[in-house]
VMD Tcl script that draws the C-alpha trace (Angstrom):
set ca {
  {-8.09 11.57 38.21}
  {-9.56 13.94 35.67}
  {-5.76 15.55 35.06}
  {-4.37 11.64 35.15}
  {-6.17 11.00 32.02}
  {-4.93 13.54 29.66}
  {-1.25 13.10 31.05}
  {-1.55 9.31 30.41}
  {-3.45 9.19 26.73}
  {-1.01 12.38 26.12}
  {2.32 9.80 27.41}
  {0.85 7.00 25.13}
  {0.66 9.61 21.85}
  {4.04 10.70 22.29}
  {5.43 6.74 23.05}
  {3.46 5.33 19.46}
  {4.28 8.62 18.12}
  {7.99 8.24 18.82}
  {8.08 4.74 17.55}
  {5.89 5.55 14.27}
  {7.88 8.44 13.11}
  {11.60 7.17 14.47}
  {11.19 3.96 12.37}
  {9.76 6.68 9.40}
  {12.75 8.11 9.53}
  {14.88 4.60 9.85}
  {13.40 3.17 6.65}
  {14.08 6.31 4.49}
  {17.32 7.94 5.81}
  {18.88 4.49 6.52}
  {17.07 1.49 4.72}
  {16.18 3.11 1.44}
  {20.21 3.35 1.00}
  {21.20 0.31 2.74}
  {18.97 -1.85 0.51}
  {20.03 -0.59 -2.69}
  {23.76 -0.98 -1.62}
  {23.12 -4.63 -0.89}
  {23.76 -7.44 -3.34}
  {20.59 -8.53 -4.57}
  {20.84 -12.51 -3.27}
  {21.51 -10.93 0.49}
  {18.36 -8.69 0.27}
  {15.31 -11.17 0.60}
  {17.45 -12.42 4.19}
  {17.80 -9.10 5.08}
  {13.73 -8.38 4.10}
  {12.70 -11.74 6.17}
  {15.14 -10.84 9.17}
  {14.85 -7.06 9.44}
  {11.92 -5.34 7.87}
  {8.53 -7.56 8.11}
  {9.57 -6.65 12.09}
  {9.88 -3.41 11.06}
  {6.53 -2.88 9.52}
  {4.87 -4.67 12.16}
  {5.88 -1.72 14.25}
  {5.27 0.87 11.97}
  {1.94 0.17 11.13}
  {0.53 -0.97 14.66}
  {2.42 2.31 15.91}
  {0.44 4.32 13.63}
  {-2.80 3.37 14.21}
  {-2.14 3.65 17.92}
  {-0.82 7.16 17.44}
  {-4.01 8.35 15.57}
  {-6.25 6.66 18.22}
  {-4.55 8.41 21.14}
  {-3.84 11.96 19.30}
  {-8.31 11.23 18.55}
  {-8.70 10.66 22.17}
  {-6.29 13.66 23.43}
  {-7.99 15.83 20.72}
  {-11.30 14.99 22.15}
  {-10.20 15.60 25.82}
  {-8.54 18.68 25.45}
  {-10.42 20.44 22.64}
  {-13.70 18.87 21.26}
  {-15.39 18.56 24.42}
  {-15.05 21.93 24.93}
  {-16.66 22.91 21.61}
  {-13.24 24.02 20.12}
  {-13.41 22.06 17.19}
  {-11.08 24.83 14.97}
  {-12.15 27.98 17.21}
  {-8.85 29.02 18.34}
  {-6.39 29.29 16.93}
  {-4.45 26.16 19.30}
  {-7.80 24.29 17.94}
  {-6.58 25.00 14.16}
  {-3.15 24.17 14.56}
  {-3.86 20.84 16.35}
  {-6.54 20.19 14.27}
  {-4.47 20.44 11.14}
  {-1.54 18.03 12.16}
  {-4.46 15.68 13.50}
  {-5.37 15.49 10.06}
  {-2.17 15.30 8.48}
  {-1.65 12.41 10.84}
  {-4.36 10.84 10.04}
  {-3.67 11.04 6.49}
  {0.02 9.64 7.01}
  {-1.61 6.86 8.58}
  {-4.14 5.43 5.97}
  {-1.05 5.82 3.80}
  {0.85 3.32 5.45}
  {-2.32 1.02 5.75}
  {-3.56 1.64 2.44}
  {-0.08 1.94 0.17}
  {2.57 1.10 1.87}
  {1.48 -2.13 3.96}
  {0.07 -3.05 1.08}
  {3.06 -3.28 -0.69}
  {5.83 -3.96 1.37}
  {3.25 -7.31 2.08}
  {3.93 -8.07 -1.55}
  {8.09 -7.79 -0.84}
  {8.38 -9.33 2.06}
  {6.13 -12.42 0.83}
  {7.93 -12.73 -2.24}
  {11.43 -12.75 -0.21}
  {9.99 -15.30 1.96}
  {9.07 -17.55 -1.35}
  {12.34 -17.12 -3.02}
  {10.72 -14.71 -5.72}
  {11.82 -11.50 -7.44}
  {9.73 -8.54 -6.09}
  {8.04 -6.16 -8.91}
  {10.19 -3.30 -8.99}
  {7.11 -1.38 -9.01}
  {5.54 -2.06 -5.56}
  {8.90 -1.06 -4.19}
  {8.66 2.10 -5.96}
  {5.34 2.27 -4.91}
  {6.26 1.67 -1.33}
  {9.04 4.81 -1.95}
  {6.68 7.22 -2.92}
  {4.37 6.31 -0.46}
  {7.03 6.45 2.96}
  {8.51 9.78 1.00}
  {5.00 11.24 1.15}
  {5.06 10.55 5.02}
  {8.36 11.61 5.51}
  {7.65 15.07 4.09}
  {4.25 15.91 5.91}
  {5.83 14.46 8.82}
  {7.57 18.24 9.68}
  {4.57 20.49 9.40}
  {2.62 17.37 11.41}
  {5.15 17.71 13.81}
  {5.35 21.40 13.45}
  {1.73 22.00 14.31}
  {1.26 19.08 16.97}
  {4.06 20.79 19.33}
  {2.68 24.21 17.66}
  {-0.72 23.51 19.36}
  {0.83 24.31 22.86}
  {3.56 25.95 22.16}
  {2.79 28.62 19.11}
  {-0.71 28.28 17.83}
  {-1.39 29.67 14.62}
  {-4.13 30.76 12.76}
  {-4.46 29.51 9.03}
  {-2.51 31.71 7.08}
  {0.07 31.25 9.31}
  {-0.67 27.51 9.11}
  {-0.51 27.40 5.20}
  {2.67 29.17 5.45}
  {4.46 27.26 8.15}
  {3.24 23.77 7.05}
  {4.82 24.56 3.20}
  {7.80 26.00 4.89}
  {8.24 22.51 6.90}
  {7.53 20.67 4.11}
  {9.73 21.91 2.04}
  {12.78 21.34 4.81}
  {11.43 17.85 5.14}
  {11.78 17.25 1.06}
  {15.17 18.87 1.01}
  {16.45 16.59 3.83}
  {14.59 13.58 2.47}
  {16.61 14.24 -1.17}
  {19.54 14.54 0.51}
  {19.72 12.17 1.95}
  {18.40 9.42 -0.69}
  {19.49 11.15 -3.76}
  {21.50 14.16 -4.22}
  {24.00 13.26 -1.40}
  {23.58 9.55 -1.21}
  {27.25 8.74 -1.26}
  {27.91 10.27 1.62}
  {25.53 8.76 3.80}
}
mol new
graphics top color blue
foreach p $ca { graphics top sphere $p radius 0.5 }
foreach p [lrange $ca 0 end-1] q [lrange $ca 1 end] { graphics top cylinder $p $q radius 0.2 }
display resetview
């Protein structure tokens, strides 16, 4: 039983993980240029039909990816007093925390906004341009410090590092992540 619970809590952080981060990727390599190629009387439909579901997944996947990664964390490395000792303890620890960062981000900006859109679809009502901008700089942010998180969660077992290494390979993966992300939504847009 004791290697039944890692496996499972581990299962469940990959599952929300996958579900968090694939719909992270959905809203900014494919919604951020569908929207702005719709005509604006189709996009408060679209909004009502398509993305209040999709935020309802992406921020209940979230928080259930930070509680699991909290409990694996715990299982695996707290519990046996390696809080940052080893170097596996640093690189998990650091895409914990990026994690957790990504996640108050979509609780505390981009919920928060995308509430504001999707209720002023629903009434018939012209969104603020800024709280979608808001929203945009917000689900960028993720999308960016979602490669180094990624980086150092599969890191953890299979390439710790220690924190130079850390600093380096999380700016590194950052970087690819922007360059993709601008692709994608700016320099390229036509294309995709």
């Amino acid at each position: 039983m004791n290697d039944a619970m890692p496996l499972l809590v581990r299962w469940l952080h990959f599952l929300f993980g996958i579900t968090w981060i694939g719909l992270l990727y959905y809203l900014n390599l494919v919604n951020v240029r569908m929207m702005a190629s719709l005509d604006a009387g189709v996009r408060p439909a679209v909004i009502g039909a398509n993305l209040r579901r999709v935020m309802a997944w992406f921020r209940h996947s979230s928080w259930l990816t930070v509680l699991m990664g909290l409990v694996l964390i715990y299982i695996l490395y707290w519990s046996n007093g390696d809080f940052a000792a080893s170097n596996r303890g640093k690189t998990i620890l650091t895409g914990g925390l990026l994690g957790i960062i990504m996640m108050l981000n979509v609780w505390g900006i981009i919920w928060r906004v995308q509430k504001k859109i999707i209720a002023a679809a629903a009434a018939g009502t012209p969104a603020d341009p800024s709280w979608g901008r808001t929203g945009l700089y917000a689900s960028r942010t993720n999308f960016i410090l979602s490669f180094p998180m990624l980086l150092f969660m599969a890191g953890a077992s299979h390439g710790a590092m220690d924190w130079p290494m850390i600093f380096v390979s999380g700016l590194i993966a950052a970087a690819i992540g922007a360059v993709v992300l601008f692709t994608v939504q700016k320099w390229a847009a036509p294309n995709f």
